[in-house]
C-alpha positions, -999 to +999 in steps of 0.1 A: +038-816-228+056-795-255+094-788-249+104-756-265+137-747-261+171-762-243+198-743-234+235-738-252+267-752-240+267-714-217+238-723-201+217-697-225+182-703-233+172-683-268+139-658-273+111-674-295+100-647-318+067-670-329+040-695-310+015-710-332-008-739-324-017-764-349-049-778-350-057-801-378-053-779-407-062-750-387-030-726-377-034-700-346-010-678-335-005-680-296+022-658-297+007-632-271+022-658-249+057-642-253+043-608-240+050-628-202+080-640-213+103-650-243+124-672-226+096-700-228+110-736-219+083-759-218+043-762-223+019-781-212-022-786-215-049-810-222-070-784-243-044-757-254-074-735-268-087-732-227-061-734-204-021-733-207+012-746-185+044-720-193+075-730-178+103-703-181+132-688-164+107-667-148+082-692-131+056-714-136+026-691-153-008-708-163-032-692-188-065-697-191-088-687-225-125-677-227-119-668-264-155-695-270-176-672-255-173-647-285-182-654-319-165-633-350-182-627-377-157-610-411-127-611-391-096-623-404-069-638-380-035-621-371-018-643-394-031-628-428-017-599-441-052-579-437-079-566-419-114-581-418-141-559-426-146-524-406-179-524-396-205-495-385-242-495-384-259-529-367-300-533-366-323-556-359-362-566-377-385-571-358-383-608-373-352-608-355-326-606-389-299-586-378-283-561-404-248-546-407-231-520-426-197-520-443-173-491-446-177-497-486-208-501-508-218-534-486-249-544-468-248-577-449-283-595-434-276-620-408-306-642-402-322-663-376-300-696-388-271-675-388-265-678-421-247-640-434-255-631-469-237-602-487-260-577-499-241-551-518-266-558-551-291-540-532-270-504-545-273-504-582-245-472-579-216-474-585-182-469-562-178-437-580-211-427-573-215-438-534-183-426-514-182-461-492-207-455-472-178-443-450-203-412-440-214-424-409-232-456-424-255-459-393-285-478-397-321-475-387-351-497-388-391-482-393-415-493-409-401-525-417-376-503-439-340-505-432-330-471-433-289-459-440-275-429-440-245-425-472-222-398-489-219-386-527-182-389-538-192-364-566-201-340-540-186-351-507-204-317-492-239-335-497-248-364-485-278-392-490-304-420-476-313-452-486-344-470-479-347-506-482-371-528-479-355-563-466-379-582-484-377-570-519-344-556-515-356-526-531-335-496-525-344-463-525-322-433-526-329-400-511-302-368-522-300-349-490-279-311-495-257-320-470-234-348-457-253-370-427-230-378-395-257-393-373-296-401-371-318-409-347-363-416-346-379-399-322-414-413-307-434-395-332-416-414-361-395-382-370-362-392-384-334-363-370-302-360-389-269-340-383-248-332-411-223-310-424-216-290-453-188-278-473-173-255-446-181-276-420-209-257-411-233-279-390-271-289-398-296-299-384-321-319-407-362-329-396-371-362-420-405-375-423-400-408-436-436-417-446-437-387-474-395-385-479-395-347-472-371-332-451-366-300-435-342-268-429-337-250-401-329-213-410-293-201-396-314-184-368-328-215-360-301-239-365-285-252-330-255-264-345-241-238-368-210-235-357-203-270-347-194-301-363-222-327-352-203-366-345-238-377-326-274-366-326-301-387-296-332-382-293-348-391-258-378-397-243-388-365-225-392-349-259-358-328-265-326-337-285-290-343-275-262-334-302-226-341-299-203-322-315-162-326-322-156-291-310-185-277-290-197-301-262-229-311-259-259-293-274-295-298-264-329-286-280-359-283-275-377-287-307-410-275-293-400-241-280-365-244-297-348-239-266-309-244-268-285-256-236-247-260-246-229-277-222-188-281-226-155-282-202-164-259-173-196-244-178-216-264-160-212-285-124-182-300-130-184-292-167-178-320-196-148-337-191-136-330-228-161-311-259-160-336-285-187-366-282-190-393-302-219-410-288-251-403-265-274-427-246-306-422-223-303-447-194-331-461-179-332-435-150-329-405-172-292-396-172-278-385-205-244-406-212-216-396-231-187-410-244-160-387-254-124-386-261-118-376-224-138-407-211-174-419-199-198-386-190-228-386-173-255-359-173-282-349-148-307-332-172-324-317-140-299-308-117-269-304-147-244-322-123-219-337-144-198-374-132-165-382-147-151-418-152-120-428-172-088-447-171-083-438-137-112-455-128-109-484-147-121-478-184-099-493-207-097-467-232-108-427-231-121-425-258-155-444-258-175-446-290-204-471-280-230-477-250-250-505-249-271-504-217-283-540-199-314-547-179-296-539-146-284-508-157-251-515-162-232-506-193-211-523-220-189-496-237-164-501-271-135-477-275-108-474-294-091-499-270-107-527-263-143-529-242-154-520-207-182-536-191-193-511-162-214-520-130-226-492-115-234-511-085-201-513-076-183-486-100-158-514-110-153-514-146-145-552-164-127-549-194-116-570-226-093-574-253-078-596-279-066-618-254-102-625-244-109-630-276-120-605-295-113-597-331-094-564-326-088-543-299-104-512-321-144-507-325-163-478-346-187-452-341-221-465-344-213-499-343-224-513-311-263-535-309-281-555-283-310-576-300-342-588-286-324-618-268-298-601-251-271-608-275-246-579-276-229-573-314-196-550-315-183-542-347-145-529-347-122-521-375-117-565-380-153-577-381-180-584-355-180-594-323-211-616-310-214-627-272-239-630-244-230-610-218-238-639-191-213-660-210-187-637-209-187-624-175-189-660-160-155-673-146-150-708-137-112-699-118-108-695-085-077-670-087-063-662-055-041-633-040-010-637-024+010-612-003+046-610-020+069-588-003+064-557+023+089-523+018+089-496+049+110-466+049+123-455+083+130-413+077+147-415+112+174-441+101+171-433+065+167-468+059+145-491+038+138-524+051+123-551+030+104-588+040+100-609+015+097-645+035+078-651+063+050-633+055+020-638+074-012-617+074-017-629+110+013-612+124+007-580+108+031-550+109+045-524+132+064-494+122+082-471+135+065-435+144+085-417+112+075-440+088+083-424+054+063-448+033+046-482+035+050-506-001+026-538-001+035-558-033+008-586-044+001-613-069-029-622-082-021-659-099-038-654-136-008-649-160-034-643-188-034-605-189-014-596-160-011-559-172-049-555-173-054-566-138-071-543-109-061-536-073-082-520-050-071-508-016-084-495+017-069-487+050-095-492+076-090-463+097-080-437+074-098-440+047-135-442+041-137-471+011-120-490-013-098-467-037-086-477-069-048-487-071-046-493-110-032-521-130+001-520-109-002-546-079+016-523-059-002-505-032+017-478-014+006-448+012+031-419+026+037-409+059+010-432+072+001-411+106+003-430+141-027-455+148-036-487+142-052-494+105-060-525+087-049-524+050-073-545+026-064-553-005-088-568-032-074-578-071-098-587-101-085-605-137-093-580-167-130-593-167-130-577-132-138-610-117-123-609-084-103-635-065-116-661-042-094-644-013-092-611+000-056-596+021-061-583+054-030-569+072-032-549+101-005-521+103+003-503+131+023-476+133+041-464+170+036-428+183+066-406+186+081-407+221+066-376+230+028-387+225+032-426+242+014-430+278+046-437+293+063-401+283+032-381+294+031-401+325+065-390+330+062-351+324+033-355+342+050-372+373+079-342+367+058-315+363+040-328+396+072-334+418+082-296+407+042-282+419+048-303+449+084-291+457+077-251+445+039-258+469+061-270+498+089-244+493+059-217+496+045-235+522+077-235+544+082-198+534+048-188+543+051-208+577+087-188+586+070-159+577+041-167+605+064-179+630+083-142+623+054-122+621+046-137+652+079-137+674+082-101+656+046-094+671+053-106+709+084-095+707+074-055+702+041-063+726+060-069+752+088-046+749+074-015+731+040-020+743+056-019+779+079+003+780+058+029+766+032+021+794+053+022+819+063+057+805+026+068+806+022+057+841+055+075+852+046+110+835+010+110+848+026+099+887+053+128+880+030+152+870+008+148+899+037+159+920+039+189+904+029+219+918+034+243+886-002+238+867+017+243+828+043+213+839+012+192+852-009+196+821+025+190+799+033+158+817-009+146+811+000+155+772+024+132+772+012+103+790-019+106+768+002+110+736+023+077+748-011+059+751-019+073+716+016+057+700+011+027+724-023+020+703-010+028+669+021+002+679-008-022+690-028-023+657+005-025+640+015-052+656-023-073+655-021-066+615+014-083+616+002-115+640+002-147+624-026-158+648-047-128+637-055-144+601-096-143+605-124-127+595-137-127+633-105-117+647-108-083+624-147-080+634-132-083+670-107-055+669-132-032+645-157-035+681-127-028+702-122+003+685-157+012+679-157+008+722-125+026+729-140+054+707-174+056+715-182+033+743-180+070+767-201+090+744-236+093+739-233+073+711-249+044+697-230+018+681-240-008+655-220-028+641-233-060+613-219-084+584-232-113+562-220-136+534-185-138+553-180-167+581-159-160+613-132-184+604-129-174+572-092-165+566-075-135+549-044-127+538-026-106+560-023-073+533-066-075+525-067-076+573-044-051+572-054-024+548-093-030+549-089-024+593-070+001+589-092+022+563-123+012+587-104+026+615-095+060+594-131+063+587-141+053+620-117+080+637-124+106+614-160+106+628-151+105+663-129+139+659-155+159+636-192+143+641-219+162+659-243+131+654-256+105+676-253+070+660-224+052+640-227+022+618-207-004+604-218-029+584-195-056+559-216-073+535-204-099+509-226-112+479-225-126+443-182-124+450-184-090+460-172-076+496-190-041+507-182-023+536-201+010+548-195+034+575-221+058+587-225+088+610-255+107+614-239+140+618-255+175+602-233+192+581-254+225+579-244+227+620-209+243+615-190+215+639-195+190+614-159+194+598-151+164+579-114+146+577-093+169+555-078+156+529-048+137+543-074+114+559-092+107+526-059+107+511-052+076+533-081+055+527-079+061+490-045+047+494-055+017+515-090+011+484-062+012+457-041-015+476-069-036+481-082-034+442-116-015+452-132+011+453-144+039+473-169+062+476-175+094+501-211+102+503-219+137+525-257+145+513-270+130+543-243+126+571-210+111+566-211+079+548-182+056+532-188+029+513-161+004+498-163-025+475-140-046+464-134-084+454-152-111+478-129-125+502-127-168+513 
């Protein structure tokens, strides 16, 4: 246990500026410690280089190191004054001696003791001669030649190749007229080069490296003309992929010398920036592609393009190597730090200096997996050696604990805030207008806290995990009523998970207006006010009966009296009469009393509540019919269907369809010269039709239809009742009326 700092006489503790470990004679700065805090007061450890106690004002942090499962090779440590050696090209013999380029005139051969010799001798030109290497200075192995790609400082538009043979360390040197970004072998032994020239015009170069010859392409030709090439990839299916810094992605077709460009936009999705720095076939044909926008990958068949960056987990944008495993799954350098992507899962795993790398920057073309799975990543200090097993293993058991819980209420305009007694058991309820909901966590490795990944998903609204980001604050807006379980999942910057997962259930209340109890209540209102307007109608329509009614008897037995007695009376008077024109006058008027005294009668049956039935209106129709006809040679028929007896109707459809019956009805009586009447009410499929039929002949000269205040009348009486009415006189006198079923 290592005490650090005490406090002053004020109870100040002061900032360290500098933590170094000293190990023998061996000094290593630990100072990435302060980046938690400054304010360190004590340390403690049994191996310092593995795992480490900090005790400051803050809290109790404890940080753990995996820096022994990468080895550096030409690094030098953050406490010299310079860089190690920037590093490009890395291959591998067949004898399994690994070779890597320098930035300057340097070849280095590591070999299967892993003893790393320096090479430069190889180049009998001088510095003045080769520009660096700095070029490109990727490598290639065929033939059992190591084959590197170089620039002429004397002419830095043209460009050149060496060939060495590993054994001899002979080194042959091939002028090329232009300056070589990138190569590539296809499966035909064909070396492909991009290049540039003095305008920046691009080129594409064919290289047979069995007889050194290369070849043009003609600016009608040439794919590239207008581009500057970072990247050139040949792949399997026979065509060639060329990144450019400007134009997107380029491929040809060297057979038929097709030509797809493909850039931001013009494609399914499009490219998610136009400059590429590198390319890579994965094992189920995609084209990869890391640009300065992020990871791309291309459907060669369907051109569908998928985007991943930052946002999904990448730790840098700008991605300048792919190194694809056996699974599938991809290790990526950038220019900040390296990603480790399982595809699986689409969870990116990334790593830095504080895992133990030599820098956090890595170069173009400088990325190598060799026949035993061993990954090399060269950067701008060194190489970086692991296996990718080693690294990805974590022997912690971090865990994930719920930290405090923030809810804004918009209808109090109040934020309230638990920070004790927090128990995923309980869970939470919020109010219905819940502005926000803020779930803080902590995931317990204070190694790399900022590098740290949260993943969220609210069962119930959402479909699947989403990404939160490096901030351990997960936060949804106007969550909308229901009940949800939020799961929340956290992984170190290796993407290793923790042993726990957080499970909260949330629910959030319905508005007053949508709970049971409120429906139930507009529903028992709205019922009470059916029930009280249904028994207010009912009440009406029973006073109305009970009037209709007393109205009825009433004028039955007075009207209908009175104005029998007076027909009785004038026929007795005028039977006394002796004068013949007083005896017929006083018959007139008894017969013109019983006339009103039936007219009074059928007003007063369409008024009687008892009267309300379809029978009762088939009764009086057969009355009349018999009053009419029942002393003429007449015969009578009367039929319906579709309508039962006690079927009730309204007192306005009894009144009106009767009395337009009974106009037709007496309009036949006064002008027909035929023998046989007919009635017949028929109702089907909801619709009510009535006919009345004489036989009469028109062609006799009696048969002198109602005129038109008759018609007039029923017309009148089909209107009211919504129907319609037809007067047929082709073939005796016939009237037919439909309108709306009735029951």
């Amino acid at each position: 246990t290592i005490l650090c700092t005490t406090a002053d006489r004020y109870g100040l503790y002061p900032d360290i500026e500098h933590l170094f470990l000293l190990d023998g004679k061996n000094v290593e700065d630990y100072s990435q410690l302060l980046t938690i805090d400054k304010k360190i007061n004590i340390l403690h450890g049994q191996d310092f280089k593995r795992e480490v106690f900090l005790g400051s004002h803050k809290g109790l942090a404890i940080i753990h190191f995996d820096e022994n499962a990468i080895k550096k090779l030409l690094y030098k440590s953050d406490l010299e004054s310079t860089y190690g050696a920037s590093m490009r090209g890395i291959q591998e013999l067949p004898d399994g001696t690994i070779f890597m380029s320098h930035e300057t005139n340097v070849l280095y051969k590591l070999d299967l003791e892993g003893n790393l010799k320096k090479i430069s001798d190889l180049l009998p030109y001088s510095v003045e001669e080769v520009n660096d290497w700095a070029c490109s200075n990727q490598l290639l192995i065929h033939n059992n030649y190591v084959w590197m790609s170089g620039c002429n400082i004397s002419d830095m538009a043209k460009g050149m190749i060496f060939r060495i043979d590993p054994i001899s360390e002979e080194v042959t040197k091939i002028d090329m007229p232009y300056r070589i970004q990138s190569m590539d072998l296809d499966s035909e032994g064909i070396i492909w080069m991009v290049g540039n020239g003095e305008l920046g015009d691009g080129h594409l170069i064919r290289f047979d490296p069995e007889s050194l010859d290369y070849k043009l392409f003609s600016e009608e030709e040439n794919p590239i003309l207008e581009s500057f090439p970072n990247y050139v990839k040949c792949i399997e299916r026979g065509d060639i992929y060329i990144g450019t810094s400007d134009k997107g992605l380029i491929r040809f077709n060297p057979v038929d010398q097709s030509v797809k460009r493909y850039r931001i936009g013009n494609s399914q999705n499009g490219l998610s920036s136009n400059t590429i720095y590198v390319i890579h076939e994965s094992q189920d044909g995609g084209i990869w592609c890391g640009t300065s926008e992020g990871l791309n990958r291309l459907d060669p068949d369907t051109d569908e393009i998928e985007h991943y960056s930052i946002r999904d987990g990448l730790s840098s944008n700008l991605v300048v190597g792919i190194i694809e495993d056996e699974l599938g799954n991809f290790w990526l350098s950038s220019y900040y730090g390296m990603s480790y992507f399982d595809r699986g899962s689409g969870i990116f795993r990334n790593f830095t200096t504080d895992d133990g790398l030599s820098d956090n920057e890595f170069n173009r073309f400088s990325f190598f997996k060799d026949d035993e799975g061993m990954i090399y990543m060269g950067g701008i200090n060194g190489v970086n050696i692991f296996d990718p097993e080693t690294l990805l293993k974590s022997q912690r058991t971090d865990r994930l604990t719920l930290t405090s819980v923030n809810a804004f209420d918009q209808s109090l305009d109040t934020i309230f805030s638990n920070y004790n007694e927090l128990d995923q058991n309980n869970g939470l309820n919020l109010p219905s207008e819940i502005g926000y909901l803020e779930v803080k966590v902590l995931l317990d490795d204070f190694n790399t806290p900022q590098d740290h990944q949260f993943f969220s998903w609210m069962k119930g609204l959402e479909a699947d995990y989403q990404y939160v980001g490096n901030r351990p604050t997960i936060r949804y807006n106007k969550i909308p009523p229901g009940s949800y379980q939020l799961h929340i999942k956290g992984a170190d910057s290796k993407g290793n998970f923790a042993a726990n997962e957080i499970i909260l259930s949330v629910m959030v209340a319905l508005p007053y207006y949508e709970t049971l109890w409120f429906r139930l209540l507009i529903l028992l209102g709205i019922s009470l006010i059916v029930w009280a307007v249904a028994r207010f109608q009912y009440h009406q329509k029973l006073q109305k009966e009970k009037f209709r009614t007393k109205v009825s008897s009433d004028l039955h037995d007075e009207v209908s009296g009175q104005l029998a007695s007076i027909a009785t009376r004038t026929e007795l008077l005028g039977m006394k009469m002796k004068d013949n024109g007083m005896r017929e006058s006083m018959v007139e008027v008894a017969s013109k009393s019983r006339e009103v005294m039936s007219r009074v009668s059928d007003v007063l049956w369409s008024i009687d509540g008892r009267k309300d039935t379809f029978g009762d209106l088939e009764d009086r129709i057969k009355n009349h019919l018999d009053e009419l006809f029942g002393d003429m040679e007449f015969k009578i028929k009367y039929r319906s269907s579709g309508i039962e007896p006690q079927t009730p109707l309204p007192q306005d459809v009894r009144e009106n369809l009767y009395f337009l019956i009974k106009e037709a009805i007496n309009n036949i009586a006064k002008h027909s010269n035929g023998d046989l009447i007919s009635v017949s009410i028929d109702q089907e499929n909801g619709k009510c039709v009535t006919i009345i039929y004489d036989n009469g002949n028109l062609n006799s000269g009696h048969n002198k239809k109602a005129s038109g205040q008759g018609i007039e009348n029923m017309k009148v009486r089909a209107e009211r009742l919504k129907g319609q009415i037809i007067f047929d006189e082709t073939d005796g006198y016939k009237v037919e009326f439909e309108m709306k079923g009735v029951g």
